[in-house]
C-alpha positions as CSV (number, residue, x, y, z in Angstrom):
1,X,32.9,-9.5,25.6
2,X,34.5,-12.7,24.6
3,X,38.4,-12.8,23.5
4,X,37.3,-13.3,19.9
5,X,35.4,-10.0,20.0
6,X,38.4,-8.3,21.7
7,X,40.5,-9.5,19.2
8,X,38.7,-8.3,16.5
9,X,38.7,-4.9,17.9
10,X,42.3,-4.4,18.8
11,X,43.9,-2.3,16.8
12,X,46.4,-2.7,14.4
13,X,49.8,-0.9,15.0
14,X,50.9,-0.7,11.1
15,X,48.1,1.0,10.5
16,X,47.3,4.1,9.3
17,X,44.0,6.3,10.5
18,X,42.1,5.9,7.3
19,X,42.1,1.9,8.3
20,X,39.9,3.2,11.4
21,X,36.2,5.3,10.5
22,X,36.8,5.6,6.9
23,X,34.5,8.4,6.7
24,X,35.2,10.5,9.5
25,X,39.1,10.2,8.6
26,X,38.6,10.9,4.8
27,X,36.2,13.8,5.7
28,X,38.8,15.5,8.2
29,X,42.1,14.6,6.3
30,X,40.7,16.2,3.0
31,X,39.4,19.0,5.0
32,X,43.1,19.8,6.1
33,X,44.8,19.2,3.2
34,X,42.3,21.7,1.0
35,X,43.4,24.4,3.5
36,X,46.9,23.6,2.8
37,X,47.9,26.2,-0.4
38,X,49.0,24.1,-3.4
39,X,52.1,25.4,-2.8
40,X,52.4,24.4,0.0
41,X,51.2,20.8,-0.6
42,X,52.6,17.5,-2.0
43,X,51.3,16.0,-5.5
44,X,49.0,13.2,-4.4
45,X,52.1,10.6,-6.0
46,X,54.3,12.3,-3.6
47,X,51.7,12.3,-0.3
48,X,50.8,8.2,-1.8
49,X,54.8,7.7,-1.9
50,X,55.2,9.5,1.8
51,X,52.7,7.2,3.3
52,X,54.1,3.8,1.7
53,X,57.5,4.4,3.3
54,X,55.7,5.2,6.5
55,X,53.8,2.0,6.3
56,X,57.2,-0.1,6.4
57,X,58.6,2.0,9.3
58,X,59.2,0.2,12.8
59,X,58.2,3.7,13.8
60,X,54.7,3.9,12.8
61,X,51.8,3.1,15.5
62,X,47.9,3.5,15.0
63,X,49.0,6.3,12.6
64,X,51.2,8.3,14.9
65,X,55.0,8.2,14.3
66,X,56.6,7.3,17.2
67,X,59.7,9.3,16.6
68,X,58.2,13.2,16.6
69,X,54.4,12.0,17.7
70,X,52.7,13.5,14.6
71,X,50.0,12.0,12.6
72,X,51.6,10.7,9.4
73,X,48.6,11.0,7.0
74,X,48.6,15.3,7.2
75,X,52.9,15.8,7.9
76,X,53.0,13.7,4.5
77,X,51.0,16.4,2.8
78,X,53.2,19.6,3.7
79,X,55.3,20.0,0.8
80,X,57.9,21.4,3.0
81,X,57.2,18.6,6.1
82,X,60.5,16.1,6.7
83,X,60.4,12.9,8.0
84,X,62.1,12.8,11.4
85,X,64.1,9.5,10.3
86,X,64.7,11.2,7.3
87,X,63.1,8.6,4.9
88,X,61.1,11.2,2.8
């Protein structure tokens, strides 16, 4: 594999797992999300508003947060899920 090819294939660390196998991601995060109670559940303005501030965090790698090692894409959902730096 030449280093072009590798670079293309690194991955990005500001990036969130639906940047990766749209499909596959989409499929499993709905999934989780629809077994979440809408009470229990953010409006999809306050999961889209969860996963901006996320975005700008140093803390944020390949969609993992580096401070409690959760996936950032389902803890933004929980209506009653905190973010460990306390930005949300």
């Amino acid at each position: 594999m030449s280093d072009i090819d590798k670079k293309d294939q690194r991955i990005c660390k500001k990036c969130l797992l639906r940047d990766f196998d749209e499909a596959a991601y989409e499929e499993q995060i709905r999934r989780f999300i629809e077994k979440l109670s809408p009470g229990d559940r953010v409006s999809h303005e306050e999961y889209e508003k969860r996963l901006l501030v996320c975005q700008s965090c140093e803390s944020l790698v390949t969609g993992t947060c580096m401070k409690c090692g959760c996936y950032v894409e389902l803890r933004a959902a929980g209506k009653n899920s905190r973010c460990p730096a306390k930005k949300w």
